[in-house]
N, C-alpha and C positions, 0 to 999 in steps of 0.2 A: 356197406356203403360202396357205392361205384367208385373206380380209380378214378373217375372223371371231377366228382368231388373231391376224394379229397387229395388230387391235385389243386383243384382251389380253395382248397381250406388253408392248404398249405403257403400256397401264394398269398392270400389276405395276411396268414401270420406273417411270414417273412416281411410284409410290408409293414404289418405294425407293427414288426419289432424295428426296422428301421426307420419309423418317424417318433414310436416313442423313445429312441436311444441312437441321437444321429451320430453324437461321439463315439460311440462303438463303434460304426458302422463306417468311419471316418477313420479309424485306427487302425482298421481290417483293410480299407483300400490302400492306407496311406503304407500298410508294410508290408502287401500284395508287390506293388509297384514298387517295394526296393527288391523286394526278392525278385521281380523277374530282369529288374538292371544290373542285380547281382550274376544272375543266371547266363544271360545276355553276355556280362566281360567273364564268365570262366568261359564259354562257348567260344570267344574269340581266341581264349589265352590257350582253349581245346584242353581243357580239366574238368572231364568229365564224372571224376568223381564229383566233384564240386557241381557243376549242373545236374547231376543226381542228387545230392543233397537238397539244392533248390525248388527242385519237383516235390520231393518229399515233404515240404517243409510248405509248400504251398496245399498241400492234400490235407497236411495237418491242421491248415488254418479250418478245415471245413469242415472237421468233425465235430466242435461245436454246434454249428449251426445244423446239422448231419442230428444230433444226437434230441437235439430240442425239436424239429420236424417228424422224426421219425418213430422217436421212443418216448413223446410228448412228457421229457425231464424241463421245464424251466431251469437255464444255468444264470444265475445273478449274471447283469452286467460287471459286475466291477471282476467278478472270479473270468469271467469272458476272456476282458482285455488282459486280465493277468495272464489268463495262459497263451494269449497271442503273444503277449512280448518274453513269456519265458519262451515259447518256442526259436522265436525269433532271436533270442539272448544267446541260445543254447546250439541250435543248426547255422545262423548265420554268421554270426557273432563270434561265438565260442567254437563254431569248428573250421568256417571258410577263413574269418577275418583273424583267426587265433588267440583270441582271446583267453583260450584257458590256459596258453603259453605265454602271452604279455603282459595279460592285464592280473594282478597279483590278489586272490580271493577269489576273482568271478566262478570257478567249479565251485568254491564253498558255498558261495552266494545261492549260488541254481540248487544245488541239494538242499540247503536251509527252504529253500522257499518250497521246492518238491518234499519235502517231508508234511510244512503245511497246506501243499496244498492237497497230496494225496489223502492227510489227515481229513482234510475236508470233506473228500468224496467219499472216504468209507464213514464217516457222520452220516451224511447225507444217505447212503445207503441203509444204514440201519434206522434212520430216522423215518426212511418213506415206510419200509415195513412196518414199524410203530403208530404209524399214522392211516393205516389201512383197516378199514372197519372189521373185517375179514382174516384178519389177524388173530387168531387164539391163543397169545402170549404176546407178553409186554414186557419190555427194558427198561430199568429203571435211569436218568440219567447218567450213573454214573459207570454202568456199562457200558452204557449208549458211548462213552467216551473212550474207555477199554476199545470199545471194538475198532474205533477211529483210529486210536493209536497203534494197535495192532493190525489193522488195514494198511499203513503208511508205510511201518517199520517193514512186511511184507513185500510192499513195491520197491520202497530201498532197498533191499537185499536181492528180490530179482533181477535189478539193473545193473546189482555188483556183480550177479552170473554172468549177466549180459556180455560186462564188461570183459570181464577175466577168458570167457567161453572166445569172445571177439579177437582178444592179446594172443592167447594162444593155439588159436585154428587159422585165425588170418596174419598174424605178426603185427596187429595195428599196437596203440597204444595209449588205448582206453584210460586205465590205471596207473595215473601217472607218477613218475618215481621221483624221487626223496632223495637227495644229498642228507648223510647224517655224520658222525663226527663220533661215533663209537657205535659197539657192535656187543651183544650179549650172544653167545654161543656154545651151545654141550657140544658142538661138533668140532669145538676147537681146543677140547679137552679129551687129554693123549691119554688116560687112562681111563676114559668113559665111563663116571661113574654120575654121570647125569645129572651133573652142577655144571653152570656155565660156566664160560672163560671171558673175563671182560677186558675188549681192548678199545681204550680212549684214546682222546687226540688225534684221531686219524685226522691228514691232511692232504691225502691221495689215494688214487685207487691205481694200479696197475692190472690191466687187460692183455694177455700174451706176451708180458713186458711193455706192452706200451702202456706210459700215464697217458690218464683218460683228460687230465686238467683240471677235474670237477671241486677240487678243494677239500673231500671228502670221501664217504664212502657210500654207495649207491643201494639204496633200497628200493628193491624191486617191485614198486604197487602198492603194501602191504600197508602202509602209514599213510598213503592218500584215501586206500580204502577205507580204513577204521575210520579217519577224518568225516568222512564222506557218509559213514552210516552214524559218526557220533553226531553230524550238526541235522541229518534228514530225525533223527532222535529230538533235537530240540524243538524243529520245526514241529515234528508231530504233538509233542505236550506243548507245546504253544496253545494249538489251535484244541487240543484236547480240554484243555482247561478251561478255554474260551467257549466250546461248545457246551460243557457240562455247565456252564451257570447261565448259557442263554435258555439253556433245556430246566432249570432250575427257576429262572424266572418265569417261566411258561410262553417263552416264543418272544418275551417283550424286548429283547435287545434288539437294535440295528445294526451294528458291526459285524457280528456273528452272520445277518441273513444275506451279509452282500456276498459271503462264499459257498452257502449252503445250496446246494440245487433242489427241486421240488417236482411234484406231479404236477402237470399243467390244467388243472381245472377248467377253468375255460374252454381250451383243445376240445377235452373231453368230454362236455357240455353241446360244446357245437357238434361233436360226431354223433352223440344221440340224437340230437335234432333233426341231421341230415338223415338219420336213419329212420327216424320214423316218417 
């Protein structure tokens, strides 16, 4: 097929997808144009990390629509918008407006929902393979659900390298730390025999003699990360569970399909067409 088609195969889809789902399409402009008035007042204030982020964050909204054009995957509207406003939750929000500093939960929030939604796309993955004629073995659903949760739990754990790789090459601070109020430690046992030492109550932390003020004692990442990989955990058997009985019913659920992405039949229909 000539590039000349299907650049306009392309442009008919994109149209039908914005007159059959004007709400999506409405969502997308409506947080384009904050992002770029967000972008606009760091530019003024000259935080440029911050209008880097806003570039970023506007390339992100387009990989969606980037993925269903190109790699003819249909992404459920409703899974769409979700990842427009996790994005937007998570670079806007959560790191311009600081959010994961003031507002109390939002990181737990965004990994709960990244565990399902990553859940969702390693479904979807092993689902389209399952559903390929061409296919010479078959999942049963309750693999099919295996592999989703272990798809999820995967991408949570590389964000945690992300993170830690980011703390300690650049000094950012990803991995956010923990006031705690005791401490279990073998390294504060004088005779090392490799039983901890436990000390409670703590109500300060001193840093070269100076109290730090934190009421506590300070852990380093370690407790935001577990956090972090325990609830992207719940997310994943969320939607693991979910997909194993829509895959159980035989396709008949509709909750399950609003996050599942698919081959786009149609697409594909049309491109044989233009080719013959």
């Amino acid at each position: 097929m000539s590039r000349k088609n299907r650049k306009r195969i392309h442009t008919i889809s994109l149209r039908e997808q914005i007159k059959q789902a004007p709400w999506l399409f409405a969502v997308y402009v409506f947080l384009s144009i904050s992002v770029v008035g967000v972008m606009i007042e760091q530019i003024y204030n000259r935080d440029w990390q911050s209008v880097a982020m806003c570039v970023l964050t506007l390339f992100l909204f387009t990989i969606p629509s980037f993925i269903e054009r190109n790699w003819h995957i249909d992404i459920p509207n409703t899974l769409e918008v979700i990842i427009l406003l996790f994005i937007y939750a998570a670079e806007i929000l959560g790191e311009i407006r600081a959010f994961y500093v003031s507002v109390p939960g939002w990181d737990t929030a965004l990994h709960t929902i990244n565990g399902f939604l990553a859940a969702a796309v390693g479904f979807s993955l092993v689902d389209i393979v399952n559903r390929n004629e061409h296919t010479k073995f078959y999942l049963s659903p309750v693999y099919v659900a295996i592999g989703a949760f272990c798809f999820s739990m995967t991408i949570g754990v590389l964000w945690e390298f992300f993170e830690f790789s980011a703390d300690m090459l650049l000094g950012l601070d990803m991995q956010k730390d923990t006031v705690v109020h005791s401490i279990h430690s073998v390294l504060l046992n004088e005779v090392m025999n490799n039983r901890p030492v436990s000390i409670t109550g703590i109500t300060e932390t001193a840093v070269n003699g100076i109290e730090l003020g934190l009421g506590g004692y300070l852990d380093i990442g370690l407790i935001d990360t577990m956090k972090d990989l325990f609830v992207n955990f719940i997310g994943a058997v969320v939607f693991s569970f979910i997909g194993f009985f829509y895959l159980r019913g035989r396709g008949n659920g509709t909750f399950a399909k609003r996050f599942i992405p698919s081959l786009m039949k149609k697409r594909e229909e049309l491109e044989k067409a233009e080719k013959r």
